[in-house]
mmCIF file of the N, C-alpha and C atoms, coordinates in Angstrom:
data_MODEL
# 
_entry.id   MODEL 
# 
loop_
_atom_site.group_PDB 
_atom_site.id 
_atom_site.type_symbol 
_atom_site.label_atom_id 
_atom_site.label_alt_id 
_atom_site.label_comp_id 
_atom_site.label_asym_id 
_atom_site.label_entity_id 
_atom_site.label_seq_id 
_atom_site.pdbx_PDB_ins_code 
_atom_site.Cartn_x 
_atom_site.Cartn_y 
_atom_site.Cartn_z 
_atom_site.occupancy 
_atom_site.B_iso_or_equiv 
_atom_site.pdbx_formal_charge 
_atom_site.auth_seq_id 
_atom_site.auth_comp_id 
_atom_site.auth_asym_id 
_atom_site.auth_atom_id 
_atom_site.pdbx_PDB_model_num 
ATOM 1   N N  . UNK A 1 1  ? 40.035 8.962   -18.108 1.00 0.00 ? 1  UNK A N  1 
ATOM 2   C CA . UNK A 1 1  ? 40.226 7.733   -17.373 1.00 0.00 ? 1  UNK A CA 1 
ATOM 3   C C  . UNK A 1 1  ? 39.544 6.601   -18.147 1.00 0.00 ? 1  UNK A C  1 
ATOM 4   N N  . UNK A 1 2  ? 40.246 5.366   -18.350 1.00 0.00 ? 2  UNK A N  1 
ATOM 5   C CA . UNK A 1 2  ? 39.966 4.199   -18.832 1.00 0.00 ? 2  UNK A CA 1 
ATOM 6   C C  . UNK A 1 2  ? 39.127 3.227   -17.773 1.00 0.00 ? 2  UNK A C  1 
ATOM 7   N N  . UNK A 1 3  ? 38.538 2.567   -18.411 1.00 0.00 ? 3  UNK A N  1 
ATOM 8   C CA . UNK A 1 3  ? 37.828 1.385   -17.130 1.00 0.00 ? 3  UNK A CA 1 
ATOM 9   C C  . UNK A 1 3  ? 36.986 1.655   -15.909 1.00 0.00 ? 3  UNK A C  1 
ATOM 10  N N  . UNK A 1 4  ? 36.976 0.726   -15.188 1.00 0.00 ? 4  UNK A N  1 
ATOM 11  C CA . UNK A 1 4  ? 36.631 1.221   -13.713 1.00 0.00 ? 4  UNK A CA 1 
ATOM 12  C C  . UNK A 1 4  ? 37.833 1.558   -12.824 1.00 0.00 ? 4  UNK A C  1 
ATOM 13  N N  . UNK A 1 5  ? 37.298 2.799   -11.919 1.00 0.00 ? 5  UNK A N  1 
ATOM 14  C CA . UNK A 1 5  ? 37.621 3.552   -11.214 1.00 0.00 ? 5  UNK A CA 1 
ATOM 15  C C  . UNK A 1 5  ? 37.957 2.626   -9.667  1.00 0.00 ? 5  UNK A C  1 
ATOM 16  N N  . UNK A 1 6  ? 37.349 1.644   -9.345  1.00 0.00 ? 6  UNK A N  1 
ATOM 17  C CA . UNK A 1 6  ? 37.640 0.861   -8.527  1.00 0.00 ? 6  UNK A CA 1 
ATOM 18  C C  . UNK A 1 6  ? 36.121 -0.086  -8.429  1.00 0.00 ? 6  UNK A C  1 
ATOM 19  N N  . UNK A 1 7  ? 36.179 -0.903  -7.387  1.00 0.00 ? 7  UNK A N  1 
ATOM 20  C CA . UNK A 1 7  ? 35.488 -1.781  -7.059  1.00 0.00 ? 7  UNK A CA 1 
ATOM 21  C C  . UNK A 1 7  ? 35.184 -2.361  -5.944  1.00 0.00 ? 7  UNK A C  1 
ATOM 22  N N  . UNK A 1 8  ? 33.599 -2.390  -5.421  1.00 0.00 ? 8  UNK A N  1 
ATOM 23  C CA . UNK A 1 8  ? 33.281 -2.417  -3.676  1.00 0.00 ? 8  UNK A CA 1 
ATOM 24  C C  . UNK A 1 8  ? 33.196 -3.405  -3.611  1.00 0.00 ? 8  UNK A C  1 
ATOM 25  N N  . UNK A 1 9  ? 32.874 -4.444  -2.585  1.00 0.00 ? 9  UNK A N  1 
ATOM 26  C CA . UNK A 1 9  ? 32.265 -5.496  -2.504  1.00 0.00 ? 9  UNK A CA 1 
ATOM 27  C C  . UNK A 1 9  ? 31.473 -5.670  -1.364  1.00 0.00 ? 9  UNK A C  1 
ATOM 28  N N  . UNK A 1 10 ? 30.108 -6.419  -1.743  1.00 0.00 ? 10 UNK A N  1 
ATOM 29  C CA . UNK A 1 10 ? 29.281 -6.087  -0.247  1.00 0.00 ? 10 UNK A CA 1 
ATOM 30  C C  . UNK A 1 10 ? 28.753 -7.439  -0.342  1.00 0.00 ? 10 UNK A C  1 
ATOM 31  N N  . UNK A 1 11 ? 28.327 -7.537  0.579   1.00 0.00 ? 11 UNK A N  1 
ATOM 32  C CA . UNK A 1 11 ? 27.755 -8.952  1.585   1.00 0.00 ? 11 UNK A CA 1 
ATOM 33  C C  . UNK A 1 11 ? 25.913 -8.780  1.112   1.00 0.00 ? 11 UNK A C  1 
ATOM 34  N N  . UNK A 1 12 ? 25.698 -10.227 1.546   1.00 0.00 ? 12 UNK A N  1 
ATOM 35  C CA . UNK A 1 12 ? 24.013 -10.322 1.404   1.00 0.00 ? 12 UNK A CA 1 
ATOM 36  C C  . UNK A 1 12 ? 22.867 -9.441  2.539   1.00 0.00 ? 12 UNK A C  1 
ATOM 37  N N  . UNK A 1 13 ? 24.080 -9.378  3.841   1.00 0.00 ? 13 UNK A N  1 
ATOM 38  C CA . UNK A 1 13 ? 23.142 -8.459  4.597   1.00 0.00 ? 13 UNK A CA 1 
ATOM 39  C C  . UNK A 1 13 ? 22.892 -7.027  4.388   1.00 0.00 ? 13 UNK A C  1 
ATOM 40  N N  . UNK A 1 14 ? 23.734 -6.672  3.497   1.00 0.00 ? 14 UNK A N  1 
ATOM 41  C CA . UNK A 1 14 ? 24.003 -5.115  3.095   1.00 0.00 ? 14 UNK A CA 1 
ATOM 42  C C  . UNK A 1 14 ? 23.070 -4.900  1.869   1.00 0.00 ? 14 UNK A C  1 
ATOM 43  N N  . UNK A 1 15 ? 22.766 -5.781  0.999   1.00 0.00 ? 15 UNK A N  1 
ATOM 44  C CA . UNK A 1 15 ? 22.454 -6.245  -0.203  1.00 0.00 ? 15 UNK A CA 1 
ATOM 45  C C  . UNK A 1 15 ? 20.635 -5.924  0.092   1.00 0.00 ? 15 UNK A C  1 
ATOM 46  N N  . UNK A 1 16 ? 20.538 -6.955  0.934   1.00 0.00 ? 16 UNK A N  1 
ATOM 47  C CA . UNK A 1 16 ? 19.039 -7.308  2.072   1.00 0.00 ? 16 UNK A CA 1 
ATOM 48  C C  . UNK A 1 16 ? 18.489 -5.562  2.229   1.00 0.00 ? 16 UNK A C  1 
ATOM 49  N N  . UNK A 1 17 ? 19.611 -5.118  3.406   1.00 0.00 ? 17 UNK A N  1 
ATOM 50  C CA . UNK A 1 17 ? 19.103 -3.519  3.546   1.00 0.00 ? 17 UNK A CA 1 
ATOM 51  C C  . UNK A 1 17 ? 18.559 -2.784  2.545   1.00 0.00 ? 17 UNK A C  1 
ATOM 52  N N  . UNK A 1 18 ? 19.483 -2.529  1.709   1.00 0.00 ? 18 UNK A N  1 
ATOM 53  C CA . UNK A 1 18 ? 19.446 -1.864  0.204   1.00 0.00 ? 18 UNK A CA 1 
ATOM 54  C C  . UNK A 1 18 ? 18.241 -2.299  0.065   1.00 0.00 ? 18 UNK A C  1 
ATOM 55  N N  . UNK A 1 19 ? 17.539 -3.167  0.093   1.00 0.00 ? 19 UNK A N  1 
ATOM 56  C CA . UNK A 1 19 ? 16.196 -3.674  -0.634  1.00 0.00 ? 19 UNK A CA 1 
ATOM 57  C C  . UNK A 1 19 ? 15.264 -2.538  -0.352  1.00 0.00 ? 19 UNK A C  1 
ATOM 58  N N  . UNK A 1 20 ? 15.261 -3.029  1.169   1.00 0.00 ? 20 UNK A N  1 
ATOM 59  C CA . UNK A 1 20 ? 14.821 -2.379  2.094   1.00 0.00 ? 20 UNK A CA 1 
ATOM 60  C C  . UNK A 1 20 ? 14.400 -0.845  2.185   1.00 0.00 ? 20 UNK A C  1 
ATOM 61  N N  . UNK A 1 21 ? 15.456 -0.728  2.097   1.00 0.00 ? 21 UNK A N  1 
ATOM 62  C CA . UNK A 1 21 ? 15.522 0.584   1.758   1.00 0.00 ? 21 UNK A CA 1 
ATOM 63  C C  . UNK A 1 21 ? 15.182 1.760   0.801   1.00 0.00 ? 21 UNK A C  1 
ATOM 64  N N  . UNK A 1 22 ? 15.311 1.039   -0.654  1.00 0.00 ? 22 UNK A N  1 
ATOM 65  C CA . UNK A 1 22 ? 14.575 1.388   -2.074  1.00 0.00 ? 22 UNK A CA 1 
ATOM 66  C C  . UNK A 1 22 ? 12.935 1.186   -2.113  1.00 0.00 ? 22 UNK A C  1 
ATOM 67  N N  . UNK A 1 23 ? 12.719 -0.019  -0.877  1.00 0.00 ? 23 UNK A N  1 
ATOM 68  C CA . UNK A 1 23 ? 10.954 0.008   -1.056  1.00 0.00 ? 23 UNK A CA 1 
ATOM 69  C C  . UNK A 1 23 ? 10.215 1.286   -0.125  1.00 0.00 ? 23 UNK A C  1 
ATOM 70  N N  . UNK A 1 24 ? 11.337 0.905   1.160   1.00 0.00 ? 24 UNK A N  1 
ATOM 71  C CA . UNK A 1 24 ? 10.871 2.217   2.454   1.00 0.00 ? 24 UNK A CA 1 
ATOM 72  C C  . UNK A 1 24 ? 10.777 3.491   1.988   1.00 0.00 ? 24 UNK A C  1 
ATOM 73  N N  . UNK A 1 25 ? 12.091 3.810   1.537   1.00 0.00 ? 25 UNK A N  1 
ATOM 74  C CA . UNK A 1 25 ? 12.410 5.041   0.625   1.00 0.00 ? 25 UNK A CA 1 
ATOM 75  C C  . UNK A 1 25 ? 10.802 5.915   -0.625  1.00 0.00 ? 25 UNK A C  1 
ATOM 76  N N  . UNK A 1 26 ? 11.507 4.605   -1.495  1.00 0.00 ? 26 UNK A N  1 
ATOM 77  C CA . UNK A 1 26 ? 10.755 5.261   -3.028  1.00 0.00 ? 26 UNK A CA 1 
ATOM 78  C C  . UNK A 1 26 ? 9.463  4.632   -3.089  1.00 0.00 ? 26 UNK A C  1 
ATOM 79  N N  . UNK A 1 27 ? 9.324  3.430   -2.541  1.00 0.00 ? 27 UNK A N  1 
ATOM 80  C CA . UNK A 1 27 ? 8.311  2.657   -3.485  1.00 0.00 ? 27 UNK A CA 1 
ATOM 81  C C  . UNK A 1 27 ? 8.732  1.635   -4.369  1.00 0.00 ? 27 UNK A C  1 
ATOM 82  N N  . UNK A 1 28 ? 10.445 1.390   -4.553  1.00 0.00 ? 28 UNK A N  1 
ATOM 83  C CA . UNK A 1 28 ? 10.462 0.489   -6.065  1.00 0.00 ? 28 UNK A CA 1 
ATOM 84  C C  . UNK A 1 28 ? 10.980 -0.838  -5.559  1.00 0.00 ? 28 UNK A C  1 
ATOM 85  N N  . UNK A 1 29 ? 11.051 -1.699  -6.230  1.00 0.00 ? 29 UNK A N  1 
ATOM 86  C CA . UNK A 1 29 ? 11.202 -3.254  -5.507  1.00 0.00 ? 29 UNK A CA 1 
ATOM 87  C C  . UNK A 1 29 ? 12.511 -3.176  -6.243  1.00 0.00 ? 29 UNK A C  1 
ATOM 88  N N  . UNK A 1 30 ? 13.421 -3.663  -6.140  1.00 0.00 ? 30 UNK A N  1 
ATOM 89  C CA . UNK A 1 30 ? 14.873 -3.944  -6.277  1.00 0.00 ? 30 UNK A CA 1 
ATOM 90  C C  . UNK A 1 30 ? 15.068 -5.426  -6.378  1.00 0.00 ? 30 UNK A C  1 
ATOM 91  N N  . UNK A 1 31 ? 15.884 -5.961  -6.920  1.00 0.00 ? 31 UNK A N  1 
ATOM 92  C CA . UNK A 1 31 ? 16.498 -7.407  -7.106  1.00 0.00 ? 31 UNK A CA 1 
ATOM 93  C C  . UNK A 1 31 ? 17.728 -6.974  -6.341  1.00 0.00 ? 31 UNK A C  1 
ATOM 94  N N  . UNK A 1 32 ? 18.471 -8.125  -5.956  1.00 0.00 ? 32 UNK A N  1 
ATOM 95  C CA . UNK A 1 32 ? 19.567 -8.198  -5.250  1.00 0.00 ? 32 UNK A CA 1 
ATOM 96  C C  . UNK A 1 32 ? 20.932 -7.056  -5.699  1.00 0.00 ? 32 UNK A C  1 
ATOM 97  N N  . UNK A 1 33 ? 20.469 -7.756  -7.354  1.00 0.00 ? 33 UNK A N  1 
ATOM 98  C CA . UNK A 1 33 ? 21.862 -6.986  -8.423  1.00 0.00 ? 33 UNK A CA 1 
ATOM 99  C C  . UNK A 1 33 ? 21.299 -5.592  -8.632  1.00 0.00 ? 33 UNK A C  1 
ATOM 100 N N  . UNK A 1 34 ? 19.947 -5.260  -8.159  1.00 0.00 ? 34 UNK A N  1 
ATOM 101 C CA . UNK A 1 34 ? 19.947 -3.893  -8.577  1.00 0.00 ? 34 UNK A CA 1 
ATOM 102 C C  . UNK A 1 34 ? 20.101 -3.167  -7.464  1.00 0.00 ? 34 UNK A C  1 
ATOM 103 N N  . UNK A 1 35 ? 19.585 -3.707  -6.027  1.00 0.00 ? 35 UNK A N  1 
ATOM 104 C CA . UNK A 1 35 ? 20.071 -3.121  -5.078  1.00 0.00 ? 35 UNK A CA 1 
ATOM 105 C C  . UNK A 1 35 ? 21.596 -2.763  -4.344  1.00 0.00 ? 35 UNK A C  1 
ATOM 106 N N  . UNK A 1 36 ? 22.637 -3.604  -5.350  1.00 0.00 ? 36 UNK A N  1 
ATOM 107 C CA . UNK A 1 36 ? 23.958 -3.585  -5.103  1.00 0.00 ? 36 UNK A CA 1 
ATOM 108 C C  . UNK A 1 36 ? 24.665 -2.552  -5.091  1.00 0.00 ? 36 UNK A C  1 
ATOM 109 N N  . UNK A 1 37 ? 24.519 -1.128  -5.911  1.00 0.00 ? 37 UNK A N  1 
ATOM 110 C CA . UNK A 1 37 ? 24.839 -0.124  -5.996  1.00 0.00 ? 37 UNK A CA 1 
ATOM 111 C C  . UNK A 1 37 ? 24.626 0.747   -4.239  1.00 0.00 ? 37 UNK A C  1 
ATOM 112 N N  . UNK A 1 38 ? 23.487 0.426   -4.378  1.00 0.00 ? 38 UNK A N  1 
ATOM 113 C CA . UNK A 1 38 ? 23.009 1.299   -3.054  1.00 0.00 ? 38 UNK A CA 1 
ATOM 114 C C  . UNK A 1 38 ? 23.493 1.104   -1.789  1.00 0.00 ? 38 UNK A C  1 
ATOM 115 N N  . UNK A 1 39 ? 23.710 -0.371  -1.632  1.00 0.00 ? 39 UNK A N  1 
ATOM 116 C CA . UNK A 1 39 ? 24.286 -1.138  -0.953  1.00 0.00 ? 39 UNK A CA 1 
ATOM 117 C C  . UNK A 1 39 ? 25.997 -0.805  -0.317  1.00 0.00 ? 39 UNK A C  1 
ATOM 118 N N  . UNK A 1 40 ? 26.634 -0.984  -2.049  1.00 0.00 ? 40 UNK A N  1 
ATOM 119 C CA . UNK A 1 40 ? 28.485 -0.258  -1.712  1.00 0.00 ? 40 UNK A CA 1 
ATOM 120 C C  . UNK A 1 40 ? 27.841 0.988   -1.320  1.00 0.00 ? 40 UNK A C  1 
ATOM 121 N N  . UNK A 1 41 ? 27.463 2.398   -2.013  1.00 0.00 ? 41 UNK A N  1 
ATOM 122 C CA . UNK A 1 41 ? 27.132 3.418   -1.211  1.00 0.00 ? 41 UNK A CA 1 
ATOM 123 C C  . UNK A 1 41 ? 27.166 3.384   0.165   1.00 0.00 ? 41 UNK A C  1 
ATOM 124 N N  . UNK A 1 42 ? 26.524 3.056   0.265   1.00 0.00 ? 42 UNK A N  1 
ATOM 125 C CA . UNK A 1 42 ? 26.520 2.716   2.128   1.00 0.00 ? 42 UNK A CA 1 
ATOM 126 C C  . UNK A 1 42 ? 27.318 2.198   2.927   1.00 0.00 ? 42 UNK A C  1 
ATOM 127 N N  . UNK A 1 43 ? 28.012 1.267   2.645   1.00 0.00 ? 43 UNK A N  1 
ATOM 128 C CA . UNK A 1 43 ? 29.474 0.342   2.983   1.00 0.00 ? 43 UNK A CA 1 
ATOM 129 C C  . UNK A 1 43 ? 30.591 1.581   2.850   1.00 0.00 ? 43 UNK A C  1 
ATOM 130 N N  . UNK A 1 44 ? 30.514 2.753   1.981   1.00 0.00 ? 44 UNK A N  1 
ATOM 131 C CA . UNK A 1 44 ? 31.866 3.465   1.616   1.00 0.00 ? 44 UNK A CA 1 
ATOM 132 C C  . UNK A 1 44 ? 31.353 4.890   1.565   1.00 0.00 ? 44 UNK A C  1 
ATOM 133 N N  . UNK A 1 45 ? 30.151 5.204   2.619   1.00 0.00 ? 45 UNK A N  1 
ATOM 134 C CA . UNK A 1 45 ? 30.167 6.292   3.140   1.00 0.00 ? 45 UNK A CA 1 
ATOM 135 C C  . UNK A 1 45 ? 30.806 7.397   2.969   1.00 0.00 ? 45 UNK A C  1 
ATOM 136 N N  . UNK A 1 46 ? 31.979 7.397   3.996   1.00 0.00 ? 46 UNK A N  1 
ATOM 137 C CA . UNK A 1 46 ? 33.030 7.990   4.124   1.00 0.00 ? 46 UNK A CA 1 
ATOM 138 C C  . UNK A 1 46 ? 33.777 8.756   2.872   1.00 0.00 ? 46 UNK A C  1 
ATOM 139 N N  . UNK A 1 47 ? 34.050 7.938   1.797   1.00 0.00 ? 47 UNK A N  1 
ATOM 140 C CA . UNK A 1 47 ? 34.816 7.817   0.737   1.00 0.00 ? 47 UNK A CA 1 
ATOM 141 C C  . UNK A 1 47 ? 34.102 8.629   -0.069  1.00 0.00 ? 47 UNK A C  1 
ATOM 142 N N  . UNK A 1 48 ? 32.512 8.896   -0.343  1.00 0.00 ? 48 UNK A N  1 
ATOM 143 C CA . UNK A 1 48 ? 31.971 9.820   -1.099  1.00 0.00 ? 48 UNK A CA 1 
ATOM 144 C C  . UNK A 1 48 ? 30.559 10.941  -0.621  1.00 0.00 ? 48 UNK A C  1 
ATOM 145 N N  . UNK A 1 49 ? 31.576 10.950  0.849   1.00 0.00 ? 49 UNK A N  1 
ATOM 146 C CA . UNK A 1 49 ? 30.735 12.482  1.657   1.00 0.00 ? 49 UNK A CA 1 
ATOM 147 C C  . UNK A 1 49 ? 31.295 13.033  1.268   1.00 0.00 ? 49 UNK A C  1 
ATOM 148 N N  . UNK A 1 50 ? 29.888 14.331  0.980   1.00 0.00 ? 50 UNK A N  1 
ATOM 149 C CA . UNK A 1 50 ? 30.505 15.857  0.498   1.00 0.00 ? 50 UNK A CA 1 
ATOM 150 C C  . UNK A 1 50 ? 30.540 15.780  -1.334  1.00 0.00 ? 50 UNK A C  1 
ATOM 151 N N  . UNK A 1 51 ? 30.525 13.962  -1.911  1.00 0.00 ? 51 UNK A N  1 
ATOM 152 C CA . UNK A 1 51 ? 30.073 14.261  -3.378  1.00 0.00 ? 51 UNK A CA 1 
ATOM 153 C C  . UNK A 1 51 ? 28.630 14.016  -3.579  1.00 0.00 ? 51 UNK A C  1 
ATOM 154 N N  . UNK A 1 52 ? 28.796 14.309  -4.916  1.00 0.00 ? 52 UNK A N  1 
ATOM 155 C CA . UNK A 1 52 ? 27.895 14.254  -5.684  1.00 0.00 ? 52 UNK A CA 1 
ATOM 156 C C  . UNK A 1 52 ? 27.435 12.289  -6.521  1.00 0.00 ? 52 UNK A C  1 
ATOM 157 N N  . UNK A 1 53 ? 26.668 12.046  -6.331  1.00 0.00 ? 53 UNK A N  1 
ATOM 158 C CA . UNK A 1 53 ? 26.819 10.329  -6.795  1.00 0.00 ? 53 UNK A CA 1 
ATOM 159 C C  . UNK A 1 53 ? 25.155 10.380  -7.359  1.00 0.00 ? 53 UNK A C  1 
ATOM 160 N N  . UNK A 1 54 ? 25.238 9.166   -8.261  1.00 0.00 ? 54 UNK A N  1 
ATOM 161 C CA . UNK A 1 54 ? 24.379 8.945   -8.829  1.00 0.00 ? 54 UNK A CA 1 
ATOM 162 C C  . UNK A 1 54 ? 24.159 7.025   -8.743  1.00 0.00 ? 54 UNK A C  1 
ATOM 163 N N  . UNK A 1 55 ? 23.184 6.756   -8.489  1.00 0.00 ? 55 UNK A N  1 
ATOM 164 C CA . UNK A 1 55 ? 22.840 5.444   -8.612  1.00 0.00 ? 55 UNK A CA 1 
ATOM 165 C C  . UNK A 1 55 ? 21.860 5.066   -9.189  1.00 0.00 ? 55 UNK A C  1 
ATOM 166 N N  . UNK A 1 56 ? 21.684 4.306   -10.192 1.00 0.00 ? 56 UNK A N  1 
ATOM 167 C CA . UNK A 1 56 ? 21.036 3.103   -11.296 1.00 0.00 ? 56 UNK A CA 1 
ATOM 168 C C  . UNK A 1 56 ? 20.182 2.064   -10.698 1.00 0.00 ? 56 UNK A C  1 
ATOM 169 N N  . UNK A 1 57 ? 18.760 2.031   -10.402 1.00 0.00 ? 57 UNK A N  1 
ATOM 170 C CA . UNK A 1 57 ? 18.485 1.194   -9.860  1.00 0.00 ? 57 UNK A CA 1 
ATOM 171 C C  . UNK A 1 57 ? 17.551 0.269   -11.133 1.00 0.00 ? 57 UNK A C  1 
ATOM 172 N N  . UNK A 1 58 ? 18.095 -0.803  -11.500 1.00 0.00 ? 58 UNK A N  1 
ATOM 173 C CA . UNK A 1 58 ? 17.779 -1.680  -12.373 1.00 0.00 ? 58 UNK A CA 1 
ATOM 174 C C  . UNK A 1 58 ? 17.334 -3.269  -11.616 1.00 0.00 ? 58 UNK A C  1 
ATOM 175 N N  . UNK A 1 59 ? 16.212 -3.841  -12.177 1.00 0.00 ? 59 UNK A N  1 
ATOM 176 C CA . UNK A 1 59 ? 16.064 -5.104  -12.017 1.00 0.00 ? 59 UNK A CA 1 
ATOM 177 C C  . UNK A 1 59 ? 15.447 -5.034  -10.593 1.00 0.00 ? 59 UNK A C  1 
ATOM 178 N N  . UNK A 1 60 ? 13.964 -4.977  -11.140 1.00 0.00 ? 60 UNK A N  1 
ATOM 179 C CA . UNK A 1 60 ? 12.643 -5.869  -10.012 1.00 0.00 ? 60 UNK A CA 1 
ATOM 180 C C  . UNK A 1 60 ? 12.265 -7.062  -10.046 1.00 0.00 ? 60 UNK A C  1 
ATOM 181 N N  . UNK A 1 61 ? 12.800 -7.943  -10.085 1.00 0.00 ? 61 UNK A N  1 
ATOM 182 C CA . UNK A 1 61 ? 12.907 -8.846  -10.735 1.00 0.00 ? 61 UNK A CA 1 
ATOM 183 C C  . UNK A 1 61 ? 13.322 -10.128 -9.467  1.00 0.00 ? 61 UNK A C  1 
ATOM 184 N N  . UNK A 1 62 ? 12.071 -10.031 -8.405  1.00 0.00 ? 62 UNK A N  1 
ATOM 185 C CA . UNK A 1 62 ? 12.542 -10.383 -6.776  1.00 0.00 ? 62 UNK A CA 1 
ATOM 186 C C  . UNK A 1 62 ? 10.928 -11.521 -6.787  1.00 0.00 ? 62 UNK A C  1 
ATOM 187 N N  . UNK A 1 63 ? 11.664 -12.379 -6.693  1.00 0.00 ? 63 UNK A N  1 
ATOM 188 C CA . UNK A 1 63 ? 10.751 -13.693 -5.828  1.00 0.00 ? 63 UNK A CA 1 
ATOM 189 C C  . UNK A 1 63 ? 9.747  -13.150 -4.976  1.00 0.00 ? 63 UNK A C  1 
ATOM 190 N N  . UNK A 1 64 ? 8.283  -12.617 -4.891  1.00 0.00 ? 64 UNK A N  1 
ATOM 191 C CA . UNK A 1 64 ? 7.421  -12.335 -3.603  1.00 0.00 ? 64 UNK A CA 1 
ATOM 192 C C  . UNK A 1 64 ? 7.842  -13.297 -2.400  1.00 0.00 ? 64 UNK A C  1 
ATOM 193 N N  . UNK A 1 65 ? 8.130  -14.617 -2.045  1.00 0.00 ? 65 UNK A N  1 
ATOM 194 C CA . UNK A 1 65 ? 8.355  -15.336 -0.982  1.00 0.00 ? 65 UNK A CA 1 
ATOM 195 C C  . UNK A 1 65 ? 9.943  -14.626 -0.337  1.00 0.00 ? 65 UNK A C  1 
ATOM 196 N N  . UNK A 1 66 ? 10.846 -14.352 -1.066  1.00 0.00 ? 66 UNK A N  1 
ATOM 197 C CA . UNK A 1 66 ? 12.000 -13.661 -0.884  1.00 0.00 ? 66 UNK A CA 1 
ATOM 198 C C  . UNK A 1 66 ? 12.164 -12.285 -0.731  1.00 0.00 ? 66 UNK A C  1 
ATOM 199 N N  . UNK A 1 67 ? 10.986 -11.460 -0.995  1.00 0.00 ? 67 UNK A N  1 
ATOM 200 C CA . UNK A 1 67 ? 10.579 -10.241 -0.782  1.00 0.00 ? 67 UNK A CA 1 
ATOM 201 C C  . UNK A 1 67 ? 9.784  -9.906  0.624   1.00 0.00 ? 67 UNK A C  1 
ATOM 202 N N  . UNK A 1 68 ? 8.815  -10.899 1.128   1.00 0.00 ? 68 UNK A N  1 
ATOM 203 C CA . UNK A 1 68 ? 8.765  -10.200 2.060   1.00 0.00 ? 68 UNK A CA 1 
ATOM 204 C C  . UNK A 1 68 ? 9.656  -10.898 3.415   1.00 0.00 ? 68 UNK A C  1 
ATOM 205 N N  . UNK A 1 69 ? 10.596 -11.777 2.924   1.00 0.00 ? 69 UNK A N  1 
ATOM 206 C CA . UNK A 1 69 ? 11.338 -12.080 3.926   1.00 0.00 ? 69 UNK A CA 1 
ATOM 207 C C  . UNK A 1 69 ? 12.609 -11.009 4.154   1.00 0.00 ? 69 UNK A C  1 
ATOM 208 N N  . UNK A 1 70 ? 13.033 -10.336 2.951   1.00 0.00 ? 70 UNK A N  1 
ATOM 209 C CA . UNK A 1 70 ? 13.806 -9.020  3.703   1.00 0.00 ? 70 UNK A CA 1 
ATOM 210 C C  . UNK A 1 70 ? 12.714 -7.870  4.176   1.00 0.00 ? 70 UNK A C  1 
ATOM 211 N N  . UNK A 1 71 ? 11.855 -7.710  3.873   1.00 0.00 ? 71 UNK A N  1 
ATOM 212 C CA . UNK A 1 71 ? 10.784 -6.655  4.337   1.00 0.00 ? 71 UNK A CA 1 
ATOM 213 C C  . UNK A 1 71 ? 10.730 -7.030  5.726   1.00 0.00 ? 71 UNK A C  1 
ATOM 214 N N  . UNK A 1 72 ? 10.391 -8.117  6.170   1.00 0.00 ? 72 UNK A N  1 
ATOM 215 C CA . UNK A 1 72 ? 10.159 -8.281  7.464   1.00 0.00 ? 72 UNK A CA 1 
ATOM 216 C C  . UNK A 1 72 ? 11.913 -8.430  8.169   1.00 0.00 ? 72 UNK A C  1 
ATOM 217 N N  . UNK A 1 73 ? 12.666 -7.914  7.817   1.00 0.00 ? 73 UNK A N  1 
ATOM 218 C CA . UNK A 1 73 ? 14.166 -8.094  7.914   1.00 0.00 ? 73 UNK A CA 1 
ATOM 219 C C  . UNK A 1 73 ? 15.344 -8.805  8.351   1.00 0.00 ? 73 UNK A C  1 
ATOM 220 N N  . UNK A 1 74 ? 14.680 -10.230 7.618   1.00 0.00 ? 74 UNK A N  1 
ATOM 221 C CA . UNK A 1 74 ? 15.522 -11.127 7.657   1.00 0.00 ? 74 UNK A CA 1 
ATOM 222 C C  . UNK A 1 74 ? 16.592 -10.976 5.933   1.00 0.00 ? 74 UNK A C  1 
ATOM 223 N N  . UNK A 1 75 ? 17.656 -12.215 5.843   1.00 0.00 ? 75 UNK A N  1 
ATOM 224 C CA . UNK A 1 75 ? 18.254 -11.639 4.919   1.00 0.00 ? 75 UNK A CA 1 
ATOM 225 C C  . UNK A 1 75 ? 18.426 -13.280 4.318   1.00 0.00 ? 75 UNK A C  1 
ATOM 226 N N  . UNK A 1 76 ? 17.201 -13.910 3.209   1.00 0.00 ? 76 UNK A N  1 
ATOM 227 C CA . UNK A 1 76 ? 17.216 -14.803 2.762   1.00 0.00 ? 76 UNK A CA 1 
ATOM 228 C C  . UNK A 1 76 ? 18.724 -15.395 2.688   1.00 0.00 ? 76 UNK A C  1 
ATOM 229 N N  . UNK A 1 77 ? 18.614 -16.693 2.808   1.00 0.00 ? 77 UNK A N  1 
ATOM 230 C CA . UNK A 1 77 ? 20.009 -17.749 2.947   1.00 0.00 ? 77 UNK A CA 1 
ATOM 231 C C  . UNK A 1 77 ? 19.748 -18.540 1.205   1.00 0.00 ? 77 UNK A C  1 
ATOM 232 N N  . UNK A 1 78 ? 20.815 -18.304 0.273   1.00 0.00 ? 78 UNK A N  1 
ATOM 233 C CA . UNK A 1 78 ? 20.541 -18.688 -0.988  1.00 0.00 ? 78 UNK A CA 1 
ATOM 234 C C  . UNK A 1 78 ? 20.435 -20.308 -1.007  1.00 0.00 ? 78 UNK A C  1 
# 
């Protein structure tokens, strides 16, 4: 197979979670673009229960004033 396989698209509140979630989770701070992966995951559920997936979490690279405003779980307005 050539290229990409397809393509998700997710929103800032999904984006926000993902943050969330990588700090609750692991410990690691996430940027928006690195939390994006984790983010479609979650949006497309369905589509890859029962596989096997791997996700890339790149880029800490998050404003502290914008960090703990999704921590406390709001979903910064750009």
């Amino acid at each position: 197979m050539n290229g990409a396989a397809g393509i998700l698209q997710v929103g800032e509140d999904e984006i926000a979670e993902a943050i969330r979630i990588h700090y609750t989770d692991t410990h690691n701070m996430a940027e928006g673009a690195g939390a994006a992966p984790l983010a479609a995951l979650m949006g497309a559920r369905e589509r890859f229960l029962g596989k096997r997936v791997a996700l890339i979490l790149t880029g800490g690279n998050i404003d502290m004033p914008v960090f703990r405003q999704i921590l406390s779980g709001q979903t910064p307005v750009a």
